[in-house]
N, C-alpha and C positions, 0 to 999 in steps of 0.2 A: 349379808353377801349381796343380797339383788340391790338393796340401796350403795353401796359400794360400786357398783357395776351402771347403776343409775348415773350417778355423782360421774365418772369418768367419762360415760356417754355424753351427757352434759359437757364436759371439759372440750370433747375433741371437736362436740358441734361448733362453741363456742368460737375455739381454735380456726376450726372451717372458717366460719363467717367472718371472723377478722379477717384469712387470707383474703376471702372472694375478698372483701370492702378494698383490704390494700393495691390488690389486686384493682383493684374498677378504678380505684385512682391514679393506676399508672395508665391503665387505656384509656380513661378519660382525655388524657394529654395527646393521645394518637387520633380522637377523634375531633373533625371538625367541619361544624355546621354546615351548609351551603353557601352564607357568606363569603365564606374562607377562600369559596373556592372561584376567587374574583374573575381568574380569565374565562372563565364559563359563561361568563353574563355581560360583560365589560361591553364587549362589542355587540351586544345588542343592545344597549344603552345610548351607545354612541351616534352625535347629531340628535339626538330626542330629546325633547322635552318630558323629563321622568317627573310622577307623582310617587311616593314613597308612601307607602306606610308601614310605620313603626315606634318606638319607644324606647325607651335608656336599653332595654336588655337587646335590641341591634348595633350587638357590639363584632367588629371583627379584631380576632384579639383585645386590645384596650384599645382602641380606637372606635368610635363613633361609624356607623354605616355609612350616614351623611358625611362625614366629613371625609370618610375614604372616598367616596363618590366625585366630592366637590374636589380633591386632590387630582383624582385622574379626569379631571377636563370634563366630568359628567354635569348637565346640566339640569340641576332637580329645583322644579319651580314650584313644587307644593308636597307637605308632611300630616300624611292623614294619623288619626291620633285614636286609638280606643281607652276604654274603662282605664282611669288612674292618669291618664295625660301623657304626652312626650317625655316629660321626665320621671314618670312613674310613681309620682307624691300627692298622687290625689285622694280624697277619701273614697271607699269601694261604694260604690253604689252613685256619687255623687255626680254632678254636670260637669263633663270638662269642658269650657267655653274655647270658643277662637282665638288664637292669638298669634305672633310671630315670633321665630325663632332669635334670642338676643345675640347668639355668636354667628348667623347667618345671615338673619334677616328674612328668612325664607319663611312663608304665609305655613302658619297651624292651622289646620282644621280639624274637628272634633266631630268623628263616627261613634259618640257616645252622648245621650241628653237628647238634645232636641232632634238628631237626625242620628240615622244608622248608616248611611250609604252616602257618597259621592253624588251627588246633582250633576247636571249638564253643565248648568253657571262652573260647578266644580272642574270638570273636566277639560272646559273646552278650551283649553290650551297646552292642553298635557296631551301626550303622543303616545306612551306608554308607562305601566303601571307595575308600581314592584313592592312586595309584601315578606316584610322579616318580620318576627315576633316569637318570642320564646313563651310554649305552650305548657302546661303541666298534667294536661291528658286527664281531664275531670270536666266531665259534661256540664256541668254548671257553671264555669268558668268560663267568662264570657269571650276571650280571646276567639274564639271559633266558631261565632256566630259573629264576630265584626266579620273571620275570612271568609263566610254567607255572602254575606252584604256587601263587600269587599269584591268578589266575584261575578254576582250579578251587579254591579254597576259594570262592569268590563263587560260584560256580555250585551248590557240591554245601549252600550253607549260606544260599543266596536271598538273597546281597546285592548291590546295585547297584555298578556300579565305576565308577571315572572313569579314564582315562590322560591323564596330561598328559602330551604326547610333546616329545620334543627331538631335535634332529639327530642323524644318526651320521655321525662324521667320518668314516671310512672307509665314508663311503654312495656314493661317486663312482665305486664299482667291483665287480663279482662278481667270484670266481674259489676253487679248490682243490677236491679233490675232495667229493663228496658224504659224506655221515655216514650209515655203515652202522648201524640201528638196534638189531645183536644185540649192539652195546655200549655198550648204552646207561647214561647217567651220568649225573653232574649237570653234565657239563662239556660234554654232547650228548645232546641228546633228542630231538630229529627231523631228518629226511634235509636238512638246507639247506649248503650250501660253508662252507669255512672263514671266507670274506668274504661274507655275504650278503648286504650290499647296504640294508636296509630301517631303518627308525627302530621304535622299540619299536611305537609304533602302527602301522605297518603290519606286525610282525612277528605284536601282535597279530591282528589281523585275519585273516592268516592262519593261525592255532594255532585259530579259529572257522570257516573257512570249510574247511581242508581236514580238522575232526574230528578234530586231532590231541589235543588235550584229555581227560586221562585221568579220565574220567568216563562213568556208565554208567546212560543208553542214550547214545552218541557223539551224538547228533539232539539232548541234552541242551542242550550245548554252544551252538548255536545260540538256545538261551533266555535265553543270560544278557544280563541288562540293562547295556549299558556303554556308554558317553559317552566317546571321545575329542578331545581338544582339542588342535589340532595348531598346529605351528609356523608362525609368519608369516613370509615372503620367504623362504623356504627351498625348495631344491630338490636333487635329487641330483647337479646340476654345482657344490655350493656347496661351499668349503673351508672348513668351519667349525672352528673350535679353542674346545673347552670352556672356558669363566673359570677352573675348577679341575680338577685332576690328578681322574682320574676314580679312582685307586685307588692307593695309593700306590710300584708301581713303574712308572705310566705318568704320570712328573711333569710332559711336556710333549709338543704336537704330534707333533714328530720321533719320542717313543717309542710313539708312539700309530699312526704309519705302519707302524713297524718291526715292531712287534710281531706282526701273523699271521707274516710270513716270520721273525722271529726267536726269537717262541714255541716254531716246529716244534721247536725245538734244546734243549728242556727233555725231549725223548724221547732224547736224548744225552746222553753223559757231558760235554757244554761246558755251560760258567757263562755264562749268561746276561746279566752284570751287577749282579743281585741285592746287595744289598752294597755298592754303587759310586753314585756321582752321576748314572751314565748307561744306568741299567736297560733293555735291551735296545734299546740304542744300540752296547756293546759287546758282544764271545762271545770266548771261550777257551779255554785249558786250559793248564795247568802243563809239557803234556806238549810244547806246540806249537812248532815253528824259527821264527814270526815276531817283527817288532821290536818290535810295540807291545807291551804290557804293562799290564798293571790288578790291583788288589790287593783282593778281595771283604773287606768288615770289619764287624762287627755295629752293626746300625742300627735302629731303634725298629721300624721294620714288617719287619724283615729280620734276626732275631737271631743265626740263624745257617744265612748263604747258604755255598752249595754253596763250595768250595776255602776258607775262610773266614783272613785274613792269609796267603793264597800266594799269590804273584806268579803270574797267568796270562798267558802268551802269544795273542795273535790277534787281532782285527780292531775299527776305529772306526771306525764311522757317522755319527759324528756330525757336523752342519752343520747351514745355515738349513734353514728349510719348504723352500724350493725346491729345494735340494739333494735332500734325502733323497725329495721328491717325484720327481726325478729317477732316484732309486737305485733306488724301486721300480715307478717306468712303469705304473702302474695292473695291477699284477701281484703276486699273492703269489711271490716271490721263491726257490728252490730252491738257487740255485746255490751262496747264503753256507754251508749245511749239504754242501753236495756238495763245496765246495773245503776245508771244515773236514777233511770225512771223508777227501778225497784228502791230506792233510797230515800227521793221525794218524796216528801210530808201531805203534799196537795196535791195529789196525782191528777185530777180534775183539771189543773189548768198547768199539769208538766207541756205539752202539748200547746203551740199556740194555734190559739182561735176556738179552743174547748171552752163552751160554758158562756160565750160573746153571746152578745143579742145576734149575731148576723149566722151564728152558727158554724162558721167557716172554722176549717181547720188547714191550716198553711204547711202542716208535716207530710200529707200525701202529697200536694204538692211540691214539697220538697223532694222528699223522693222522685216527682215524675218528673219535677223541671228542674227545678235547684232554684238555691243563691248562690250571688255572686261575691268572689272572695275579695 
C-alpha cells in the first residue's frame, strides 16, 4: 500500500513538472531581453559614435544587434569581443585575436588573450559604449568578468555605458560556496557563490554599489554614467532557455542546468564531455567499472578535449528540461563528483595536481575560482 501511494506520488510530481516546463515555454515567448526593447536605447545612441560589445548570442529576435543597429542609421565603429570570439566558435579557454567583421567591415577587437579591457587607442573614437551578452549565471564563466573590465574602462576613460540585460537561466536559484578573493582570476573576481543568482544588470549594479570595481578612488565607481535596459516579463521564478547555445559546449538548456555541478569535475581528472554531443551532460574516465560509455573526438570548438578517441566509462544525464531540472532540485549538485571519486581506482591522483612535484592541487581552486566553459 505505501509503495502504491509512493508510485502515484511520483506520477503527480512528475505530471507537475511537466506542466511548470510547458508552462515556461509558453512565458518564455512573453519575455524579452533588453535588446528587444530598442526605443529605450535607440535615442541615446543617436549621433554617436557606439563601441558594442557582444557575440552571436546579441540576438534581437533573429536578427544580429549589429545589424539592427546599423539599420536604424546607428553608427557602431568598434565590436568588443569576449571568451569564444564574435561568432562564438572558439575554443574555451583559447586567444581570440583582432579581426574585422566580414558582413560589416567594422574593426573586432578581443577582451579576451592578450588584453581584458578597452585601451585609450580603443576608445578614442567611440562616444559611447554598449554591452549585450547572454549570461548563464555561474561564477566561473567568464562572461562577467569581461562586464568588470568592460565597466571600468567606461569609468577610468569617461564613457557613458548602456547594459541591455537578459535573463539568466540559472537565475531560479543561489547556492556553492563563496569565492575566496586571494585567488583571484579571470574565472572569479569577487566573493559571489558558484550560482549567483542575478542577470548581468543586476550583477552590474552590484560591481557599483558594493565598490567592487578596480578603480581608484573606489567612490569613482559610483560616477559612472550607465543606463540599463532590462528585460520585460521576466523574473527569477522564470525558466527561460536562451534562442542560441550561449558558448559552444553549453549547446542546450539541459547543458546549461548541468553545468555548475558538472563543471566542478574539470578540477578532476574526469572528461567532461567535451568532444561529445553532450558536453557536460556526460563525465568519465577510461579508468571507470560503469556501463555507459562515450568516446571524446576532435570538434571545431573542441580540437583536442581531454581522453581524445578513448572510450571513457561513467555517467548520462541526459533527458527533457524536466528531468534534469529534477536531477538538480534547485541545488548545485556534489554527489555526481563524490560518487565519481568513490569509483576511481587511483584516488591519489582523481584530484588534479595530487601527488605533482609542485604539489598544487587545482580542485580547491576550482571551487574558489572556477574554469572556464
Amino acid at each position: 500500500m505505501v509503495n502504491l501511494i509512493m508510485t502515484k506520488m511520483k506520477l503527480i510530481f512528475f505530471l507537475l513538472l511537466f506542466l511548470c516546463t510547458s508552462l515556461a515555454h509558453c512565458l518564455n515567448s512573453s519575455i524579452h531581453p533588453g535588446a528587444e526593447q530598442i526605443n529605450a536605447y535607440l535615442p541615446l545612441l543617436k549621433e554617436k559614435r557606439v563601441g558594442v560589445f557582444a557575440n552571436h548570442s546579441s540576438l534581437i529576435g533573429n536578427q544580429h544587434l549589429i545589424d539592427e543597429l546599423l539599420n536604424h542609421g546607428i553608427h557602431v565603429v568598434k565590436i568588443f569581443v569576449p571568451e569564444h570570439g564574435f561568432r562564438g566558435n572558439a575554443e574555451a579557454g583559447g586567444r581570440v585575436k583582432d579581426s574585422v567583421d566580414n558582413k560589416t567591415g567594422i574593426q573586432i577587437i578581443s577582451l579576451y588573450g592578450k588584453k581584458v579591457k578597452p585601451t585609450s587607442e580603443d576608445l578614442k573614437d567611440v562616444d559611447i559604449l554598449l554591452f549585450d551578452i547572454q549570461d548563464v549565471g555561474v561564477r566561473f564563466y567568464t562572461y562577467i568578468s569581461s562586464l568588470q573590465r568592460f565597466m571600468e574602462a567606461a569609468i577610468i576613460h569617461n564613457k557613458p555605458l548602456i547594459i541591455l540585460d537578459r535573463p539568466n537561466p540559472n537565475g531560479f536559484y543561489v547556492d556553492g560556496p563563496v569565492f575566496d578573493t586571494r585567488f583571484k582570476n579571470f574565472t572569479g573576481l569577487q566573493p559571489i557563490p558558484i550560482v549567483y543568482g542575478m542577470t548581468m544588470g543586476e550583477y552590474a549594479q552590484m560591481l557599483v554599489g558594493e565598490e567592487w570595481l578596480d578603480v581608484t578612488p573606489k567612490s569613482r565607481a559610483k560616477k559612472l554614467e550607465f543606463t540599463i535596459i532590462p528585460c520585460a516579463n521576466y523574473t527569477h521564478n522564470s525558466l527561460y532557455v536562451p534562442p542560441v547555445r550561449p558558448s559552444p559546449n553549453l549547446p542546450d538548456i539541459q547543458s546549461i542546468y548541468l553545468y555548475p555541478s558538472i563543471g566542478l569535475m574539470e578540477g578532476t581528472t574526469m572528461s567532461v564531455g567535451r568532444g561529445t554531443d553532450t558536453p557536460f551532460k556526460v563525465f568519465g574516465h577510461p579508468s571507470l567499472p560503469t556501463k555507459f560509455s562515450f568516446i571524446p573526438v576532435s570538434k571545431e570548438a573542441e580540437k583536442y578535449p581531454l581522453y581524445k578517441n578513448r572510450v571513457c566509462h561513467g555517467w548520462n544525464l541526459s533527458g527533457s528540461q524536466a528531468e534534469v531540472l529534477k536531477k538538480i532540485d534547485g541545488k548545485l549538485q556534489i554527489k555526481y563528483i563524490i560518487e565519481a571519486y568513490r569509483l576511481f581506482p587511483d584516488k591519489k591522483h582523481f584530484f588534479l595536481g595530487l601527488g605533482s612535484a609542485s604539489g598544487s592541487n587545482s580542485f580547491p581552486k576550482l571551487i574558489k575560482s572556477g574554469a572556464s566553459e
